[in-house]
Biopython code that builds the backbone (N, CA, C, O; Angstrom):
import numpy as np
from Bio.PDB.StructureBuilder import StructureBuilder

atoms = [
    (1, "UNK", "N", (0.815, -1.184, 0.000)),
    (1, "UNK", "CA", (0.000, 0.000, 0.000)),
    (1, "UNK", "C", (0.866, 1.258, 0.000)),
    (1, "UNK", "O", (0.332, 2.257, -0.481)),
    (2, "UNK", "N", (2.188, 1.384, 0.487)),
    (2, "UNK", "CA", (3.085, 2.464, 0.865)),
    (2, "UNK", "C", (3.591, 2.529, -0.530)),
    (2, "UNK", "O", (4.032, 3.611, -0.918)),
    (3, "UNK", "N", (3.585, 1.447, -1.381)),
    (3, "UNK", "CA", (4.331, 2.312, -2.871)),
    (3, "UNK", "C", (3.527, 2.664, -3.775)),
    (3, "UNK", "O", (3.777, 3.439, -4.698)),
    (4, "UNK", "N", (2.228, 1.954, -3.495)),
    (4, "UNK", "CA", (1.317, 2.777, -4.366)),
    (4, "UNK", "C", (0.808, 4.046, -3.835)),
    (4, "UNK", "O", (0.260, 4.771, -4.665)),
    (5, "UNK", "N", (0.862, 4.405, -2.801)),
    (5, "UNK", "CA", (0.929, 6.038, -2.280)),
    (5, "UNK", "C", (2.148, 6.600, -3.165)),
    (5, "UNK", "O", (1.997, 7.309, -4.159)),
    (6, "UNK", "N", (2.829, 6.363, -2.878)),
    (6, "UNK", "CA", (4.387, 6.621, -3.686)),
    (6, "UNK", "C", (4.263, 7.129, -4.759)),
    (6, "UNK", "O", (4.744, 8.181, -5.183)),
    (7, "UNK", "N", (3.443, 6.208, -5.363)),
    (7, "UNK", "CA", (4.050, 5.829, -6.916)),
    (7, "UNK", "C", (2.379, 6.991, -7.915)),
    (7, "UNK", "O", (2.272, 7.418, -9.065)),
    (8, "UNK", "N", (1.357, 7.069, -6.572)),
    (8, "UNK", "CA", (0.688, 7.535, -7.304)),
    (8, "UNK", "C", (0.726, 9.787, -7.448)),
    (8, "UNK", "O", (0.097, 10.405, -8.307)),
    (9, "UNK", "N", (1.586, 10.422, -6.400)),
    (9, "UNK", "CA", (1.843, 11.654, -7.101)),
    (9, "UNK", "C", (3.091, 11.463, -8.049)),
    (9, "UNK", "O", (3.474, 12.631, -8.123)),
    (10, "UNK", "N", (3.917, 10.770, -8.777)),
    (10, "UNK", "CA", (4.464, 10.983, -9.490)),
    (10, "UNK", "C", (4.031, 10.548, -11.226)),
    (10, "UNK", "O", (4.446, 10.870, -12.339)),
    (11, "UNK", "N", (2.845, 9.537, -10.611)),
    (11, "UNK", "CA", (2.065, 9.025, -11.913)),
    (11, "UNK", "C", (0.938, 10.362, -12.226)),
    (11, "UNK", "O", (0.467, 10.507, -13.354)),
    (12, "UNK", "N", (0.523, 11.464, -10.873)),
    (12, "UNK", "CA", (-0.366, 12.449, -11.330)),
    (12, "UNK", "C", (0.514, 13.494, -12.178)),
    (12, "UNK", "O", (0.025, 13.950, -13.212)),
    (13, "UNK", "N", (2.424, 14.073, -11.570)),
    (13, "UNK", "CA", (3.186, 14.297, -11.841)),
    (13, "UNK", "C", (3.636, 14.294, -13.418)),
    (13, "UNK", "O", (4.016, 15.265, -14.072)),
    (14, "UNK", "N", (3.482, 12.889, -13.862)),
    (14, "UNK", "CA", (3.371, 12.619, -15.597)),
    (14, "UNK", "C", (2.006, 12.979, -16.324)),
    (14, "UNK", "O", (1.766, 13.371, -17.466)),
    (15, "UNK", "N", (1.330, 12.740, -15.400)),
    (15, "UNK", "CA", (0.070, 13.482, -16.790)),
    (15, "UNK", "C", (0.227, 14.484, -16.954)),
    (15, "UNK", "O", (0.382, 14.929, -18.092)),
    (16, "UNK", "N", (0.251, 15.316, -15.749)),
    (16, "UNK", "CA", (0.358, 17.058, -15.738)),
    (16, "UNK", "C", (1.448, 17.358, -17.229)),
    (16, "UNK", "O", (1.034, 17.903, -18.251)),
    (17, "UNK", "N", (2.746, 16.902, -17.048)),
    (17, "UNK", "CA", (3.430, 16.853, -17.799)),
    (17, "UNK", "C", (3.044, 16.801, -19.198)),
    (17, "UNK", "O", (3.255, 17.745, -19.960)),
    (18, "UNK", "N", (2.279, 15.326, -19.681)),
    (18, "UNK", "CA", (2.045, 15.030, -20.786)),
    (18, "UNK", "C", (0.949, 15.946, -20.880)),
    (18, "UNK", "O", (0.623, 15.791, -22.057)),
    (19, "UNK", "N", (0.093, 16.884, -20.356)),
    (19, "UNK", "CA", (-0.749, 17.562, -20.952)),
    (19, "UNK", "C", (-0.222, 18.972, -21.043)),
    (19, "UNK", "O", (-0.971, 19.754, -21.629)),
    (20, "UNK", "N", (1.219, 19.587, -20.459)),
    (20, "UNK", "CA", (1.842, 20.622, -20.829)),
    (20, "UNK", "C", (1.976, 20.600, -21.790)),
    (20, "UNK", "O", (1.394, 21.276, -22.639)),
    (21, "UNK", "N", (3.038, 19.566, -21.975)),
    (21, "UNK", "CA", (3.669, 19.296, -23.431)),
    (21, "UNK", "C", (2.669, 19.409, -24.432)),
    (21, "UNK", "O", (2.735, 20.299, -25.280)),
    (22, "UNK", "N", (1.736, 18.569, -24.401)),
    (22, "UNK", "CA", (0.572, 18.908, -25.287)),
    (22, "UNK", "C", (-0.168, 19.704, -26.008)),
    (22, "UNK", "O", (-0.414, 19.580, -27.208)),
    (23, "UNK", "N", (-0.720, 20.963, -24.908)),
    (23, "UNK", "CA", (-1.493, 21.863, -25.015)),
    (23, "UNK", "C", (-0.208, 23.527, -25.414)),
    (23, "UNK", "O", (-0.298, 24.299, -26.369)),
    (24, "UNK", "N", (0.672, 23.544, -24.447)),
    (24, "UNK", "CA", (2.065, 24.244, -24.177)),
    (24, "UNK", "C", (3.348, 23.702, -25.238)),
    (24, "UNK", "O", (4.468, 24.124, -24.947)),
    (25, "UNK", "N", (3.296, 23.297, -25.776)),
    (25, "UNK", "CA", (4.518, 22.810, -26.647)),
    (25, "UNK", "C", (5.966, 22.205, -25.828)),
    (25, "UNK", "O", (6.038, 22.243, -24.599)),
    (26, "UNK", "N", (6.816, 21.784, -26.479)),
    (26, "UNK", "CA", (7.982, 21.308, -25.245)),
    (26, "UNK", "C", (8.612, 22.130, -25.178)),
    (26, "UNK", "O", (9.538, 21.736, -24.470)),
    (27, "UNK", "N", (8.896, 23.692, -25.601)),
    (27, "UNK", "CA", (9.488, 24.576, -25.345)),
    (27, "UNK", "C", (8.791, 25.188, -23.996)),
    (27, "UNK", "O", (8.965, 26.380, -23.742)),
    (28, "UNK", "N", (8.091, 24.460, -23.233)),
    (28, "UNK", "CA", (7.803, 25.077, -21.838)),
    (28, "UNK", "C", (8.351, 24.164, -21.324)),
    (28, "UNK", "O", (7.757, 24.214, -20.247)),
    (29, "UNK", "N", (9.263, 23.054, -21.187)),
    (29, "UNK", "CA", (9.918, 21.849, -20.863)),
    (29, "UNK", "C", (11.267, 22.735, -19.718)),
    (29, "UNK", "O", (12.175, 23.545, -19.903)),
    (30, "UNK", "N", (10.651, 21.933, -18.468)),
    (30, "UNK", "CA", (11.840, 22.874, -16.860)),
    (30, "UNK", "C", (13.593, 22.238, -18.338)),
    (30, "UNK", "O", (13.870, 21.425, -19.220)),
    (31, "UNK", "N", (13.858, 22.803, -17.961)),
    (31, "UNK", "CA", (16.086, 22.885, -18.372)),
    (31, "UNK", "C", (16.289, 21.517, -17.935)),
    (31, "UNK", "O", (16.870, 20.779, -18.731)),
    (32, "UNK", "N", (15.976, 21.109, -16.984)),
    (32, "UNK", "CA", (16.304, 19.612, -17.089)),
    (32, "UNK", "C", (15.537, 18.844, -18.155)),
    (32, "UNK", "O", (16.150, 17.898, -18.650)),
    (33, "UNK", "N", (14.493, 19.045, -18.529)),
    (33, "UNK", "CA", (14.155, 17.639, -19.337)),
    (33, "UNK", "C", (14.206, 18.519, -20.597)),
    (33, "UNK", "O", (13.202, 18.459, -21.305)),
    (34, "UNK", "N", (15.399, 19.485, -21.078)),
    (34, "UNK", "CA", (15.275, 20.291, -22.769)),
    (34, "UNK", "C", (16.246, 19.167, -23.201)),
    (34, "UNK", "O", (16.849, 18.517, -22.347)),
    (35, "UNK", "N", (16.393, 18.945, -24.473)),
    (35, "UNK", "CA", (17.313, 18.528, -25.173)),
    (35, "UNK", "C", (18.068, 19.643, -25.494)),
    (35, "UNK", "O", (17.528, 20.711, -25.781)),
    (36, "UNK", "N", (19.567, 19.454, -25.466)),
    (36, "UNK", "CA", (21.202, 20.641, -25.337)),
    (36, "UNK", "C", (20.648, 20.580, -26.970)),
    (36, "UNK", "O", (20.289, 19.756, -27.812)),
    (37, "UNK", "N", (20.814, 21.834, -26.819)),
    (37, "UNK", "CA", (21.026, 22.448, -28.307)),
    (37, "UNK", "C", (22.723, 21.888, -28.995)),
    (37, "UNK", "O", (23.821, 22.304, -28.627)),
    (38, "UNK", "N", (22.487, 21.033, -29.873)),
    (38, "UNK", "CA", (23.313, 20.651, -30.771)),
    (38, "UNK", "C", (23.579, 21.423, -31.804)),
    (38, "UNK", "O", (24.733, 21.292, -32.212)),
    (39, "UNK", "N", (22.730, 22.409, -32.543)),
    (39, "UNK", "CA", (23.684, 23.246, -33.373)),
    (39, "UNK", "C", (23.822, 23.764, -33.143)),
    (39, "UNK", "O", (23.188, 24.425, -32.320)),
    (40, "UNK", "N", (24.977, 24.026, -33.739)),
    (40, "UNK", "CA", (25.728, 25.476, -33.730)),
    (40, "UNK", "C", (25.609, 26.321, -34.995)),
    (40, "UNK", "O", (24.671, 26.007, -35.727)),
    (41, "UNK", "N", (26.365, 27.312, -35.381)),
    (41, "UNK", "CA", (26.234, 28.784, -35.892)),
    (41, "UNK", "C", (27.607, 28.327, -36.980)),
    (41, "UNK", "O", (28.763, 28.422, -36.565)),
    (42, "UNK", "N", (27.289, 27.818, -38.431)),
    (42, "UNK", "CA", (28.319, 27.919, -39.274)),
    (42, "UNK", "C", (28.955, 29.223, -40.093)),
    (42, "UNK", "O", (29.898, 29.289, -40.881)),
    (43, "UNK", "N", (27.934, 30.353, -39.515)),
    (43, "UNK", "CA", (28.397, 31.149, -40.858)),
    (43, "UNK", "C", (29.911, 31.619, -40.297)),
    (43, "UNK", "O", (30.904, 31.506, -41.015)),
    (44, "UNK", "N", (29.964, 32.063, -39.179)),
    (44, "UNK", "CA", (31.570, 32.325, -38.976)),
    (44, "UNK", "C", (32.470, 31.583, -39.882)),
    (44, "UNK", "O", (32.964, 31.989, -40.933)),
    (45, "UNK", "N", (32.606, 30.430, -39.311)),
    (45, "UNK", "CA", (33.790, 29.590, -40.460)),
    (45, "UNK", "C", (33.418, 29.562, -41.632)),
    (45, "UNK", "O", (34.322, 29.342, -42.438)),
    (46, "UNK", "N", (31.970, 29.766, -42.218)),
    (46, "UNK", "CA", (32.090, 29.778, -43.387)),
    (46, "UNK", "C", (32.645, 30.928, -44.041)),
    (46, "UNK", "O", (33.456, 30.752, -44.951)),
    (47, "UNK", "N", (32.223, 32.376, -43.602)),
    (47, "UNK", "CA", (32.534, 33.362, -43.983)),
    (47, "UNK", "C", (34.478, 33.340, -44.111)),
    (47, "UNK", "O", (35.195, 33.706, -45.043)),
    (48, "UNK", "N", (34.812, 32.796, -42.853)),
    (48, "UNK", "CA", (36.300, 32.706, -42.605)),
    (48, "UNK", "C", (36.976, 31.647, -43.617)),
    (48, "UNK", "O", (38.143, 31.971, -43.836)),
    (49, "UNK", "N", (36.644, 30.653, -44.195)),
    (49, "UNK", "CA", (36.759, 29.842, -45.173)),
    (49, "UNK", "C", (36.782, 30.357, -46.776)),
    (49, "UNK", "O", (37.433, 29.844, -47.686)),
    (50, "UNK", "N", (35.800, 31.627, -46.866)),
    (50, "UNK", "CA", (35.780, 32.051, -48.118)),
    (50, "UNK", "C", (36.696, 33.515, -48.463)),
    (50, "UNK", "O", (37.110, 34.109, -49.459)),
    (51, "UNK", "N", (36.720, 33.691, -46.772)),
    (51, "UNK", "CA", (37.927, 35.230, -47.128)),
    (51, "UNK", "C", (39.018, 34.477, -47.414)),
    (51, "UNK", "O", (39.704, 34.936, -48.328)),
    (52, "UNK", "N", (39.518, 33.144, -46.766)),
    (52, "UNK", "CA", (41.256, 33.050, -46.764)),
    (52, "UNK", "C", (41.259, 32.008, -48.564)),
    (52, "UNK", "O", (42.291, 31.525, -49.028)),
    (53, "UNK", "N", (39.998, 31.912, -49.187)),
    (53, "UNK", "CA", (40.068, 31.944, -50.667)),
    (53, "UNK", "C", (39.541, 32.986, -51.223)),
    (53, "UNK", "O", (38.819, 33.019, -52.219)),
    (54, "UNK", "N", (39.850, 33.705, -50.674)),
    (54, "UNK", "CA", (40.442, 34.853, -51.984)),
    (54, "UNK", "C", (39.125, 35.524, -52.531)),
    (54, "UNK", "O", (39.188, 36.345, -53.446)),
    (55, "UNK", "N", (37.433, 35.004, -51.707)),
    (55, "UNK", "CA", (36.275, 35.095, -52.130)),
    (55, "UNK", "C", (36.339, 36.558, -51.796)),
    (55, "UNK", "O", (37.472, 36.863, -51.424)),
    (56, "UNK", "N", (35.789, 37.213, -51.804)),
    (56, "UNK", "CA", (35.522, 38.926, -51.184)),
    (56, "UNK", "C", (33.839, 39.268, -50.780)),
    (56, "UNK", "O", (32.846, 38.723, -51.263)),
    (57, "UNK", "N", (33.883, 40.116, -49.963)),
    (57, "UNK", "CA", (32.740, 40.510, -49.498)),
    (57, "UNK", "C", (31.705, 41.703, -50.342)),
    (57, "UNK", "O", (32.284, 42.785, -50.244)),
    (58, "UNK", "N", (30.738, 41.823, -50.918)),
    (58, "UNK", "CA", (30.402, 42.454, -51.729)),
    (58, "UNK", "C", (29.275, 43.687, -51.567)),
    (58, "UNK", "O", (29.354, 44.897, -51.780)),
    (59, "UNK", "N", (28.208, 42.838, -51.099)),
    (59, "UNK", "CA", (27.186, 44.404, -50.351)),
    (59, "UNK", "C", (26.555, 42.974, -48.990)),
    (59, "UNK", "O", (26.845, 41.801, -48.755)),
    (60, "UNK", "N", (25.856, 43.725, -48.583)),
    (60, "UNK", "CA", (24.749, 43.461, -47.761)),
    (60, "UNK", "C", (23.527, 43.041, -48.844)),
    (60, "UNK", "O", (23.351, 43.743, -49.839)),
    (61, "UNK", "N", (22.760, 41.944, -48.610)),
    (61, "UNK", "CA", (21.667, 41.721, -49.455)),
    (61, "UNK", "C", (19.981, 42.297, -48.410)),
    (61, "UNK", "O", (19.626, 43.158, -47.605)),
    (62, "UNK", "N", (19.448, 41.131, -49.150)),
    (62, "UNK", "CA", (17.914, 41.325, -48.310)),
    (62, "UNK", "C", (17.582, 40.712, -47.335)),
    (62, "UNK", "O", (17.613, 39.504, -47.569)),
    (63, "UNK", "N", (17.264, 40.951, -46.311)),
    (63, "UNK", "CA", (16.795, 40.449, -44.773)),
    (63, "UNK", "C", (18.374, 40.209, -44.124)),
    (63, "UNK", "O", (19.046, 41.178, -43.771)),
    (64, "UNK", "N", (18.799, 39.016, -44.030)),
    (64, "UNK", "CA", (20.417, 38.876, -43.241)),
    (64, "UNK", "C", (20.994, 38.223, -43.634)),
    (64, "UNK", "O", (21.546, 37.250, -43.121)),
    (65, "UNK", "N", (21.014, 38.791, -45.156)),
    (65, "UNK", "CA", (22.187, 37.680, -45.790)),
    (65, "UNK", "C", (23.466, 38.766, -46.568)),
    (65, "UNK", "O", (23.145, 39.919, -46.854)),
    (66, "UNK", "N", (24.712, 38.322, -46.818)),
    (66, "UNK", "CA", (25.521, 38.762, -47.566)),
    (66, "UNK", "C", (25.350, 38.207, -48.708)),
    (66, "UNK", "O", (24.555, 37.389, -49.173)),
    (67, "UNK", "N", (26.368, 38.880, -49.139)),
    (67, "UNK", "CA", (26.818, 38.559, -50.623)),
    (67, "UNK", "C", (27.992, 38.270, -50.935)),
    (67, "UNK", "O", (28.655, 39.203, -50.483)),
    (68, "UNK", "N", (28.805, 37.419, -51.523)),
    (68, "UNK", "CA", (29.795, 37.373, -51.798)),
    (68, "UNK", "C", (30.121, 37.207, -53.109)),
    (68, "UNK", "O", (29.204, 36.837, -53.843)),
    (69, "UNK", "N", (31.244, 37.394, -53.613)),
    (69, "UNK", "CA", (32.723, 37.432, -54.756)),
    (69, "UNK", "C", (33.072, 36.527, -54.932)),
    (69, "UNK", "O", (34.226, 36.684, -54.533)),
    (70, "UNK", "N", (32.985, 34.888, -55.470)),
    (70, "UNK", "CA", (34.074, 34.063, -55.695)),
    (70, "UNK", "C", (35.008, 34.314, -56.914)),
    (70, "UNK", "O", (34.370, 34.524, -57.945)),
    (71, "UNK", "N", (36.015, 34.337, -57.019)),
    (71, "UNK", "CA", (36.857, 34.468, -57.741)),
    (71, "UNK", "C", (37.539, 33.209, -58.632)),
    (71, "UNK", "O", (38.256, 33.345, -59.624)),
    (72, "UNK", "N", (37.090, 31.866, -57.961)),
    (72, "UNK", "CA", (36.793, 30.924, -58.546)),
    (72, "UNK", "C", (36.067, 30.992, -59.927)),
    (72, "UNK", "O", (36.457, 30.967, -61.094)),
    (73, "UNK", "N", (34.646, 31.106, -59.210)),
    (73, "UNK", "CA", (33.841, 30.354, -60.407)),
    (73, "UNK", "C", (33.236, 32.010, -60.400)),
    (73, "UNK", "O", (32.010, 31.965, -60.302)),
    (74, "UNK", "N", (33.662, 33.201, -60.463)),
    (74, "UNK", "CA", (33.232, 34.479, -61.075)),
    (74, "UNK", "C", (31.511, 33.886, -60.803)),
    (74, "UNK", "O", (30.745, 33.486, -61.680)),
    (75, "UNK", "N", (31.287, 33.970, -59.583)),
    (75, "UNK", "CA", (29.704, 33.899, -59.239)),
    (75, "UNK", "C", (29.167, 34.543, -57.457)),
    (75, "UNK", "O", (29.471, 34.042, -56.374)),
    (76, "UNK", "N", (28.601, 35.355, -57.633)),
    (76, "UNK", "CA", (28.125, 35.617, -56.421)),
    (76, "UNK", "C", (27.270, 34.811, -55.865)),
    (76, "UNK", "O", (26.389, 34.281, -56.542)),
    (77, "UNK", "N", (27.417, 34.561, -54.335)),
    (77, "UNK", "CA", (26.720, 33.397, -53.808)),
    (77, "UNK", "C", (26.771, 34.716, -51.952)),
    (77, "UNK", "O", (27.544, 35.459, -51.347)),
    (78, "UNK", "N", (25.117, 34.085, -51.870)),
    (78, "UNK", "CA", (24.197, 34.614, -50.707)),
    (78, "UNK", "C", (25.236, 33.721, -49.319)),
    (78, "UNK", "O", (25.607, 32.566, -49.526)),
    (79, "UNK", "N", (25.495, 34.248, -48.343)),
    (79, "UNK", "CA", (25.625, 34.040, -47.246)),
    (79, "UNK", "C", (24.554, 34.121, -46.200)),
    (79, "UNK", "O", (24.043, 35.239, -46.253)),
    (80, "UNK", "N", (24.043, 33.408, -45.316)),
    (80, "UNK", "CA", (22.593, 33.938, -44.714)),
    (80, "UNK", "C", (23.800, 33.943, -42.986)),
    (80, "UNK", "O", (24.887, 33.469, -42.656)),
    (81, "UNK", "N", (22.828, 34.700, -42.431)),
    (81, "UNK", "CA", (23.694, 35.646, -41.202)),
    (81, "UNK", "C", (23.976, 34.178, -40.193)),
    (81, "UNK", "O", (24.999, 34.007, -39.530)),
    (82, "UNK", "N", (23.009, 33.371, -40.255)),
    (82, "UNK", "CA", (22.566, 32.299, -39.339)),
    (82, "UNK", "C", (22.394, 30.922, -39.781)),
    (82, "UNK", "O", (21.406, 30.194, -39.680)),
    (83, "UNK", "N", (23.792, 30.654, -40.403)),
    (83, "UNK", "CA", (23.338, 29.228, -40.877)),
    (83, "UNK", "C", (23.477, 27.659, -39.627)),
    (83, "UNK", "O", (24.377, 27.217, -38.912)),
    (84, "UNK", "N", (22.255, 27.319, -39.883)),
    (84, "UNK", "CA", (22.422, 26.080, -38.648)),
    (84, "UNK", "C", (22.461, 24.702, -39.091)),
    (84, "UNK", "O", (22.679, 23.773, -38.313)),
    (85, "UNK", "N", (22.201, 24.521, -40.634)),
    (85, "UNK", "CA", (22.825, 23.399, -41.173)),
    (85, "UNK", "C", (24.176, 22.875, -41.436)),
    (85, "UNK", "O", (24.947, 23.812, -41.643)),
    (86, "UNK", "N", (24.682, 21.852, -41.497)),
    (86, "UNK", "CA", (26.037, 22.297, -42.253)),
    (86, "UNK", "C", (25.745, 21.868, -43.942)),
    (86, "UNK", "O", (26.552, 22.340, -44.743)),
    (87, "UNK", "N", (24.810, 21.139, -44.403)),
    (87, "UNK", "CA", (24.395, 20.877, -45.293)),
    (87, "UNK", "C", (24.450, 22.156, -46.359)),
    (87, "UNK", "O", (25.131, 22.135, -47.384)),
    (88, "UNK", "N", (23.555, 23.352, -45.908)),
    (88, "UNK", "CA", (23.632, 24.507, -46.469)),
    (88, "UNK", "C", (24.957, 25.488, -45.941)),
    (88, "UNK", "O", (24.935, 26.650, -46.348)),
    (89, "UNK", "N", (25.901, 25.148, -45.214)),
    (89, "UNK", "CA", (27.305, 25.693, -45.783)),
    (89, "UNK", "C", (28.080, 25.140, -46.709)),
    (89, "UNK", "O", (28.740, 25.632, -47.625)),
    (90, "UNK", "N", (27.878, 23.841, -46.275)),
    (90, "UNK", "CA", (28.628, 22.847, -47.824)),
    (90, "UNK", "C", (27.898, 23.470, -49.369)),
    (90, "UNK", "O", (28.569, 23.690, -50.377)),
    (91, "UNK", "N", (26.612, 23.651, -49.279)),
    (91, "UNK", "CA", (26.077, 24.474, -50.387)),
    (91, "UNK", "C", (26.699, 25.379, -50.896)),
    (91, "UNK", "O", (27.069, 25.338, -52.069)),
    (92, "UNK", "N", (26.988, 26.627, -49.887)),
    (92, "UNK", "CA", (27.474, 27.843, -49.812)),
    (92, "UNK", "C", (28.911, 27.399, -50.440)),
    (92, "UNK", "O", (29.219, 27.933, -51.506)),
    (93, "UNK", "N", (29.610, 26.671, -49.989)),
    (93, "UNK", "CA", (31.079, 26.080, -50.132)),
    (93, "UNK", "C", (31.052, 26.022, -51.932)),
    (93, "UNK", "O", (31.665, 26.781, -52.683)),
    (94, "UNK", "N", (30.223, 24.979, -52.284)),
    (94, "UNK", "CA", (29.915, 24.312, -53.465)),
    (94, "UNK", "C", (30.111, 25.784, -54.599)),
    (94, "UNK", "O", (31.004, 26.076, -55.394)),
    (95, "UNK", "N", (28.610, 26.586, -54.145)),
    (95, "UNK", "CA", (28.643, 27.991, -54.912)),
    (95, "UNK", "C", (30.102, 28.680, -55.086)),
    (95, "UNK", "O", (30.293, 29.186, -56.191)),
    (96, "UNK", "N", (30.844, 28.740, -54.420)),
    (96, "UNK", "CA", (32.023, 29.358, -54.315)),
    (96, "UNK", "C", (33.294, 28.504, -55.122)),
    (96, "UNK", "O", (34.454, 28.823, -55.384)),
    (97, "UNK", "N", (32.691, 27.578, -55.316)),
    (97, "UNK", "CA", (33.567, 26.143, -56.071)),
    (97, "UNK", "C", (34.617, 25.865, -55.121)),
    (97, "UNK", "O", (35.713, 25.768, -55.675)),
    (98, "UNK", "N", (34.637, 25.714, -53.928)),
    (98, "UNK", "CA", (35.463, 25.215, -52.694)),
    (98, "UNK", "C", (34.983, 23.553, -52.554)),
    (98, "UNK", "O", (33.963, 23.186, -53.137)),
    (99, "UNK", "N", (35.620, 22.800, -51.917)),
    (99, "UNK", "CA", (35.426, 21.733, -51.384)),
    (99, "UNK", "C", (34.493, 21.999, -49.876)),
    (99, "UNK", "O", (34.771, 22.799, -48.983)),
    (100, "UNK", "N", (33.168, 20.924, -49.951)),
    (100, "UNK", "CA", (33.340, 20.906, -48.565)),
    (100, "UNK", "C", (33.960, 21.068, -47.375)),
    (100, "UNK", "O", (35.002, 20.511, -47.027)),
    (101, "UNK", "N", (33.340, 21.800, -46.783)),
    (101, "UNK", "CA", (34.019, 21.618, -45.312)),
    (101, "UNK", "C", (34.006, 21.100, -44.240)),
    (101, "UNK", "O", (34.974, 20.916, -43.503)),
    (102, "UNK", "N", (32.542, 20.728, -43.997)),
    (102, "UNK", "CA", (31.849, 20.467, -42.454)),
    (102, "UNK", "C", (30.972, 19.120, -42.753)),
    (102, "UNK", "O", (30.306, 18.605, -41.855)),
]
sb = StructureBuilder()
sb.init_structure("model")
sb.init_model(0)
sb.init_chain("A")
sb.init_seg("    ")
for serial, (resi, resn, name, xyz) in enumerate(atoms, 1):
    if name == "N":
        sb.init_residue(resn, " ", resi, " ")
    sb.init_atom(name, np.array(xyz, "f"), 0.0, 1.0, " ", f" {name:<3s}", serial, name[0])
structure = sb.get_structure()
């Protein structure tokens, strides 16, 4: 009888839960139960990857992206301020006629 006392505020404990999550999305989830943000922020190295080839910086575009100069393949290619793929820096890479990086 003492563990089902126990066992039953932590079983009321999970519904509450499963109906946050639910109704509230898991971005109301306490820091202990978030999943660690795994990405990170490529445009630094990318940007740093295309100055030390020789790419150049050209204007500011629309919303938060640059522009760049390859000198490669004589083609301008968009930088976006916030890239969190690496998929779309390898893109970016590609445009510039660089090898992958990431």
């Amino acid at each position: 009888m003492a563990t089902t006392a126990m066992h039953a505020p932590m079983a009321a404990l999970a519904m509450i839960w499963n109906v946050r999550v639910c109704v509230l999305g898991p971005h109301t989830a306490p820091k202990a139960f978030r999943r660690p943000s795994c990405m990170s922020d490529f445009s630094a190295d990318d940007k740093k990857i295309l100055r030390e080839n020789d790419c150049s910086f050209v204007r500011h575009g629309n919303g938060d992206h640059d522009i760049w100069h390859s000198l490669i393949t004589d083609h301008r290619c968009p930088v976006d301020a916030k890239i969190k793929s690496r998929h779309t820096a390898n893109g970016i890479m590609k445009q510039a006629g660089l090898p992958k990086a990431f």
